[in-house]
C-alpha positions in Angstrom: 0.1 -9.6 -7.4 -3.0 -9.7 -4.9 -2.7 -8.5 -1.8 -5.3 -8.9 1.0 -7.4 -5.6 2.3 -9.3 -5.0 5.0 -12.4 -2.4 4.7 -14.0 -0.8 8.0 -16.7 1.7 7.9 -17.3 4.6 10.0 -20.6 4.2 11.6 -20.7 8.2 12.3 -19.3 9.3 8.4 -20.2 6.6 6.7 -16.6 7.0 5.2 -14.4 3.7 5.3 -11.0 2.5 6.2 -8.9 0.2 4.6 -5.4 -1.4 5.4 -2.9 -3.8 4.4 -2.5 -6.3 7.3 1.2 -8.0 5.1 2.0 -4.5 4.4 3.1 -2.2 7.8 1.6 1.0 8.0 -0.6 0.9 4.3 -3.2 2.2 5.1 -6.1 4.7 3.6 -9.8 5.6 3.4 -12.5 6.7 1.1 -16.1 8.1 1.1 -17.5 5.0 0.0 -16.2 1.3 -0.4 -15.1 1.9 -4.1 -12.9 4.6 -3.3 -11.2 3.3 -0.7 -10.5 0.2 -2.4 -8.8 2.6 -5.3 -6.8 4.7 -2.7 -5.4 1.7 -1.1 -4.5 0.2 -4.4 -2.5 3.9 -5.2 -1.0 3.3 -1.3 0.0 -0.1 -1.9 2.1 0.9 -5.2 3.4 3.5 -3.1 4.5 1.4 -0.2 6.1 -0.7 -2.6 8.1 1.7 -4.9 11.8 1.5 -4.5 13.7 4.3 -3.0 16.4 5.9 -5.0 19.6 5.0 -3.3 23.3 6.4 -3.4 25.5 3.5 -3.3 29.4 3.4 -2.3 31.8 2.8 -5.6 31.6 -0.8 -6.7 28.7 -2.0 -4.8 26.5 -4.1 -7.1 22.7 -3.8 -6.4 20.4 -6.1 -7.8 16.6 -7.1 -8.0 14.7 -10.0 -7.0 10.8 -10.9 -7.8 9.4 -12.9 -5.5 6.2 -15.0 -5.8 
């Protein structure tokens, strides 16, 4: 799945930022444009892991793919 990034760089560091606009709160930042683009990818897969859950007796959960 692609998902759209946006890269900033630091005019001070020289360092940039990247976020997830679809994705709340993803966000990350490398030394250079390569790195950041490979720390969000690591955040994204993050963000998107599922949580392990305890659910009541006889609750059914399922999955869904979307896209």
């Amino acid at each position: 799945m692609k998902w759209r990034v946006i890269l900033e760089p630091d005019p001070e560091t020289g360092e940039w930022a990247v976020w997830c606009p679809e994705l709340p709160g993803c966000t990350s930042a490398g030394e250079t444009e390569e790195e950041a683009l490979e720390n969000i990818r690591e955040a994204i897969q993050l963000y998107l892991e599922t949580d392990q859950i305890q659910l009541p007796l006889g609750t059914i959960s399922r999955e869904v793919t979307v896209g």
